[in-house]
C-alpha positions as CSV (number, residue, x, y, z in Angstrom):
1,X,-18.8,3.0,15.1
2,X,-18.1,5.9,17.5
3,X,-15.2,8.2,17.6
4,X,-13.9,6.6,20.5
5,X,-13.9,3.2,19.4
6,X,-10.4,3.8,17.4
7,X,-6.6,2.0,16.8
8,X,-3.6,4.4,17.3
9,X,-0.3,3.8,15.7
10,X,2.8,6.0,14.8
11,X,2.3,7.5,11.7
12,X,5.0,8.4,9.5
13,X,5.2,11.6,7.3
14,X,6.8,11.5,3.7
15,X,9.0,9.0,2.3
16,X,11.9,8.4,5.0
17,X,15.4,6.0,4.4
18,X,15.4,3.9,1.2
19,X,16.9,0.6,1.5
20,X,19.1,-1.3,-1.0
21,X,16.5,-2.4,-3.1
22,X,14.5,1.0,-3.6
23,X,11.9,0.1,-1.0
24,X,11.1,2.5,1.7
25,X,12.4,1.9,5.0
26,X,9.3,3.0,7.0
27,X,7.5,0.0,5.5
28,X,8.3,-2.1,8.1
29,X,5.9,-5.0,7.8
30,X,7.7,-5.5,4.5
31,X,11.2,-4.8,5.5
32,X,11.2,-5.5,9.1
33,X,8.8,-7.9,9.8
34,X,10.3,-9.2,12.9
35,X,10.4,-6.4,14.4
36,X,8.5,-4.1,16.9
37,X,6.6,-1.9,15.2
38,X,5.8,-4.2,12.3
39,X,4.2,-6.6,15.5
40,X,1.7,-3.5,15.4
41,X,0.6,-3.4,12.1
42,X,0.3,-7.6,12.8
43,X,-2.4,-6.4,15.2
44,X,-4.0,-4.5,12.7
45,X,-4.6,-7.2,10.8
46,X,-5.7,-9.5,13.0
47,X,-8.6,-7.2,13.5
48,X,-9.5,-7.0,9.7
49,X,-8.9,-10.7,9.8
50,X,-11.6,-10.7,12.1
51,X,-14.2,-8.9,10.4
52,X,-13.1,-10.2,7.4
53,X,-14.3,-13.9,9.2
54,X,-17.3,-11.9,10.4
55,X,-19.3,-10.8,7.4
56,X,-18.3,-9.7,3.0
57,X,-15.0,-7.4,4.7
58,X,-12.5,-7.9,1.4
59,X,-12.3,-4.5,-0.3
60,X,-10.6,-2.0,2.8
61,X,-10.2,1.6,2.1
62,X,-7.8,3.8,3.7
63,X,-8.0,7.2,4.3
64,X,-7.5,10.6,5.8
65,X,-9.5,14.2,7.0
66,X,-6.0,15.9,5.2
67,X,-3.0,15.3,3.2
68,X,0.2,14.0,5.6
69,X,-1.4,12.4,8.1
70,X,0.0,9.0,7.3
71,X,-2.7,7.0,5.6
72,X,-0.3,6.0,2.4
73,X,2.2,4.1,5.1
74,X,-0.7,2.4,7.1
75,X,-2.5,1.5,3.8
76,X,1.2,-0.5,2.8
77,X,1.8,-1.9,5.9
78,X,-1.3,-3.0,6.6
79,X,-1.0,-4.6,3.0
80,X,2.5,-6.0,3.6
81,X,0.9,-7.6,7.1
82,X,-1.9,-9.6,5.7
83,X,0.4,-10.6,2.6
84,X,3.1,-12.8,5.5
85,X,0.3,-15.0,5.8
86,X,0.8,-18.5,3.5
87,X,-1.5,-18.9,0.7
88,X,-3.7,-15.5,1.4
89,X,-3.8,-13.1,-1.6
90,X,-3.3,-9.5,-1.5
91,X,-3.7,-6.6,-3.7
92,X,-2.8,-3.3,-3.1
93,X,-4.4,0.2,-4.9
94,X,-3.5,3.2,-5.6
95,X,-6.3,5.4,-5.7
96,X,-4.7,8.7,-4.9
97,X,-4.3,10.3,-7.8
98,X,-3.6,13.7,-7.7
99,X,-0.8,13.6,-5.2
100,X,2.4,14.3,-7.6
101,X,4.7,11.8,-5.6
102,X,6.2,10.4,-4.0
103,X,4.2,7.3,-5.4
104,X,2.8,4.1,-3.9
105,X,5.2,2.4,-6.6
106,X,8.1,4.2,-5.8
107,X,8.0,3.3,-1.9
108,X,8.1,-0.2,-2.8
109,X,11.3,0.8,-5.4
110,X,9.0,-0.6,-8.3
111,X,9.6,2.7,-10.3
112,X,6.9,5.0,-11.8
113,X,6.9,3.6,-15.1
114,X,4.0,1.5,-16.5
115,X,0.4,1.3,-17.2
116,X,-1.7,1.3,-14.1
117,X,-5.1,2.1,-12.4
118,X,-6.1,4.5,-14.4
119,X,-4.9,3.3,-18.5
120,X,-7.4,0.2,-16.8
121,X,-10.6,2.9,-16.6
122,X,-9.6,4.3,-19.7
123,X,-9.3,1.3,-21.8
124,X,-12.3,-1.5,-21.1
125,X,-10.6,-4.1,-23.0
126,X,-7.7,-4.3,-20.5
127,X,-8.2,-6.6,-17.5
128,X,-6.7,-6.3,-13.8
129,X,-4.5,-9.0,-14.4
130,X,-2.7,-6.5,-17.4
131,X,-2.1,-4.0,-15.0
132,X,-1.3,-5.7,-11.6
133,X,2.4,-5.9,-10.9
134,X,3.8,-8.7,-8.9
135,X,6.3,-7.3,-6.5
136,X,9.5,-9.8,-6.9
137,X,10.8,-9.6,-3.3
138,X,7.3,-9.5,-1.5
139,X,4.3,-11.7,-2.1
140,X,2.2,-8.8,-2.7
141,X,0.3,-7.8,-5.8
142,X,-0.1,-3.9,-6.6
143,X,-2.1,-1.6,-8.6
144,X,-0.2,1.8,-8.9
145,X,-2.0,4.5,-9.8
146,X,-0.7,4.6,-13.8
147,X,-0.7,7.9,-16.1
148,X,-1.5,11.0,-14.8
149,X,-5.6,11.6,-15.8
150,X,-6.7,15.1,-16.5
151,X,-10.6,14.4,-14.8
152,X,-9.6,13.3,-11.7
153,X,-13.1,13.2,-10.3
154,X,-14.2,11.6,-13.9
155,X,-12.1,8.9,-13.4
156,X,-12.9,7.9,-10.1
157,X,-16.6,8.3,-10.6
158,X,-16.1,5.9,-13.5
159,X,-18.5,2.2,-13.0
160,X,-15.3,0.6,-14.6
161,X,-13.5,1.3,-11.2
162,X,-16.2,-0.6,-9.9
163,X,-15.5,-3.1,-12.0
164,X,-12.1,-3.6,-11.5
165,X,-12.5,-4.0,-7.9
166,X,-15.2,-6.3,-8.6
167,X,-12.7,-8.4,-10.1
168,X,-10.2,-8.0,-7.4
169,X,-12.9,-9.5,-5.0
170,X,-12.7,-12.7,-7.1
171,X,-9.2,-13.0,-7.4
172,X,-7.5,-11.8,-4.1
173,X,-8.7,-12.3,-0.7
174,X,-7.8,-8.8,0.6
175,X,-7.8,-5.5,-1.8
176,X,-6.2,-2.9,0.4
177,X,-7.4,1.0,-1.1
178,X,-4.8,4.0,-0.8
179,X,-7.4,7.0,-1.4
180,X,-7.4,10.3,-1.4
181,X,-8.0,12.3,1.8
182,X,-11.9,12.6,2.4
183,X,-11.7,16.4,3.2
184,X,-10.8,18.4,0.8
185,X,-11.3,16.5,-2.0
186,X,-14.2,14.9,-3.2
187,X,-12.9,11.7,-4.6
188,X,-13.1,9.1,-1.7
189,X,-17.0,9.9,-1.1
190,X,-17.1,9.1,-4.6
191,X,-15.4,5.5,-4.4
192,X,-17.6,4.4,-1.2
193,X,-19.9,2.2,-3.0
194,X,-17.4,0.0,-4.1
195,X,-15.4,0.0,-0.8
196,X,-16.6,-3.0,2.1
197,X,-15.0,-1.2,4.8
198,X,-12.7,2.2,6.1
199,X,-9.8,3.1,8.1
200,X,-9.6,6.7,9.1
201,X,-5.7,7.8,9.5
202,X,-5.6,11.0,11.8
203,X,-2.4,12.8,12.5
204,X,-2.8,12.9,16.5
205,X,-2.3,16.7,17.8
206,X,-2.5,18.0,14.6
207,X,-5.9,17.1,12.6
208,X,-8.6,19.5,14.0
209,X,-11.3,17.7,15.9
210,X,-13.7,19.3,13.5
211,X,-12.2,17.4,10.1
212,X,-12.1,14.0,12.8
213,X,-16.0,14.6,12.9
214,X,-16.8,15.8,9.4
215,X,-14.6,12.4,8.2
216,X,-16.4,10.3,10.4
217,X,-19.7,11.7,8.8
218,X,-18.5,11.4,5.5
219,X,-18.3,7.2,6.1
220,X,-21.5,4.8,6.8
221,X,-21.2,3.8,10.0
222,X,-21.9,0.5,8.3
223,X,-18.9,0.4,6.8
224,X,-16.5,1.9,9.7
225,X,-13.8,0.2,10.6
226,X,-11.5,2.2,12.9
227,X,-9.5,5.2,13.2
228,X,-6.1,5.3,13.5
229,X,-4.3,8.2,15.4
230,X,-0.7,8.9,14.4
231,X,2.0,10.4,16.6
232,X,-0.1,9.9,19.8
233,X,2.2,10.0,22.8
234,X,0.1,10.1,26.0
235,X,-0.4,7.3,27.8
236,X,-2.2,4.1,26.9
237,X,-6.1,3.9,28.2
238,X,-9.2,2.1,27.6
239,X,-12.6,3.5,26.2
240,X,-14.7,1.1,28.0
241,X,-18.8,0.4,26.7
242,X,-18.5,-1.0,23.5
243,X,-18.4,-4.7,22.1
244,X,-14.6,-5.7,22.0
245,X,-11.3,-4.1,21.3
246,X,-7.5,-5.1,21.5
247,X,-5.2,-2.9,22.6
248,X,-1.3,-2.2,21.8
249,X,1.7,0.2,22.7
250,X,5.3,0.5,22.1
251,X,7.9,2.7,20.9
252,X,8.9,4.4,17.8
253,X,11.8,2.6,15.7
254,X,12.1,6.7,14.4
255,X,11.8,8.9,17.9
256,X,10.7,6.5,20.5
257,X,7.7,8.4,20.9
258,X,4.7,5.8,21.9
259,X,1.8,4.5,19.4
260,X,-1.8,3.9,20.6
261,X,-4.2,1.6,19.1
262,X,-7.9,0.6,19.5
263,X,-10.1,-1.2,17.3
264,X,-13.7,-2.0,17.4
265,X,-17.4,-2.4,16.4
266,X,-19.8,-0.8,18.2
């Protein structure tokens, strides 16, 4: 996978308008999924769809060079995309734990509260299934991150993570990964072997290249998915060379602003 083999899409920063039931309005494949931009996230998952078809693709990680460059929102949306399909399972981990909030629970107006992620690493006798939380409006299963650890990097370096994602593989069809940004923290090199594949979220004119390359090198190439550039607005083109690729464009339900996408395998 080469740095120009990517998908584009507007990214959004923070939690945004909250809807009547607690879920974030910015989740729009959830919320909205008739509309526009949650068309774009469909096309997102046709491509994992794809690979998924194409070789052992069940276990997707996404992440970021930096904090705020919209991986948490692509990570749901993607999740909320793949679950509109009949009869397809979906689970969707929080593995970011040091970010205070807001948290993946909270965006989906699940609340906070409740044993999670990290009370399963701590205690072996507890299975995924104690800890997964149904959402009741969405057919979407999710993992939030659980109690606050004190060993971040302990925890996360744990072969019970392993474990439990092991298990996911056997009981959901896609396990979609929120983790932490690969730059300045140490913890998604850390949860690699257990991951099948990565998205890289880049905030467009505002990650420096540098960070874009050291990311890039942080991931096998085996394992590269596609990067996704948020809050591109230049015009659409085509990076021509490489083995397939679909391409999308519209406009911003927030500012109008154009999104870029480009997936592929190299």
């Amino acid at each position: 996978m080469s740095p120009h083999q990517i998908e584009r899409e507007r990214g959004l920063k923070g939690r945004g308008g909250v809807g009547a039931d607690g879920v974030d309005e910015h989740l729009v494949s959830l919320v909205s999924p008739r509309s526009f931009p949650a068309e774009q996230y469909r096309a997102l998952r046709f491509i994992v769809e794809q690979m998924h078809r194409d070789g052992a693709l069940r276990v997707v990680a996404v992440t970021s060079p930096t904090p705020g460059d919209g991986k948490t929102t692509t990570a749901i949306n993607l999740a909320g995309a793949l679950a509109q399909a009949p009869n397809l399972r979906v689970l969707l981990v929080e593995a970011d734990l040091r970010r205070a909030s807001p948290t993946l629970a909270d965006r989906l107006g699940l609340g906070s509260g409740g044993p999670g992620l990290v009370d399963a690493i701590l205690n072996p006798a507890s299975s995924l299934t104690d800890v997964v939380r149904l959402h009741p409006r969405f057919a979407l299963s999710v993992l939030p991150a659980g109690q606050c650890p004190v060993a971040y990097y302990e925890i996360l370096k744990s072969p019970r993570l392993g474990a439990l994602l092991d298990e996911g593989r056997q009981q959901y069809d896609y396990v979609i990964v929120d983790t932490p940004p690969a730059i300045v923290i140490p913890d998604c090199r850390v949860i690699s072997e257990w991951i099948d594949g990565f998205l890289i979220v880049v905030g467009a004119h505002k990650t420096p290249l540098r960070l874009v390359e050291e990311t890039l090198k942080m991931v096998d190439p085996a394992k590269m998915l596609g990067v996704v550039f948020n809050g591109d607005d230049s015009p659409l083109s085509v990076y021509s060379g490489y083995g397939y690729g679909r391409y999308g464009y519209g406009r911003s339900h927030e500012d109008g602003r154009r999104r870029r996408w480009r997936w592929g395998r190299k």
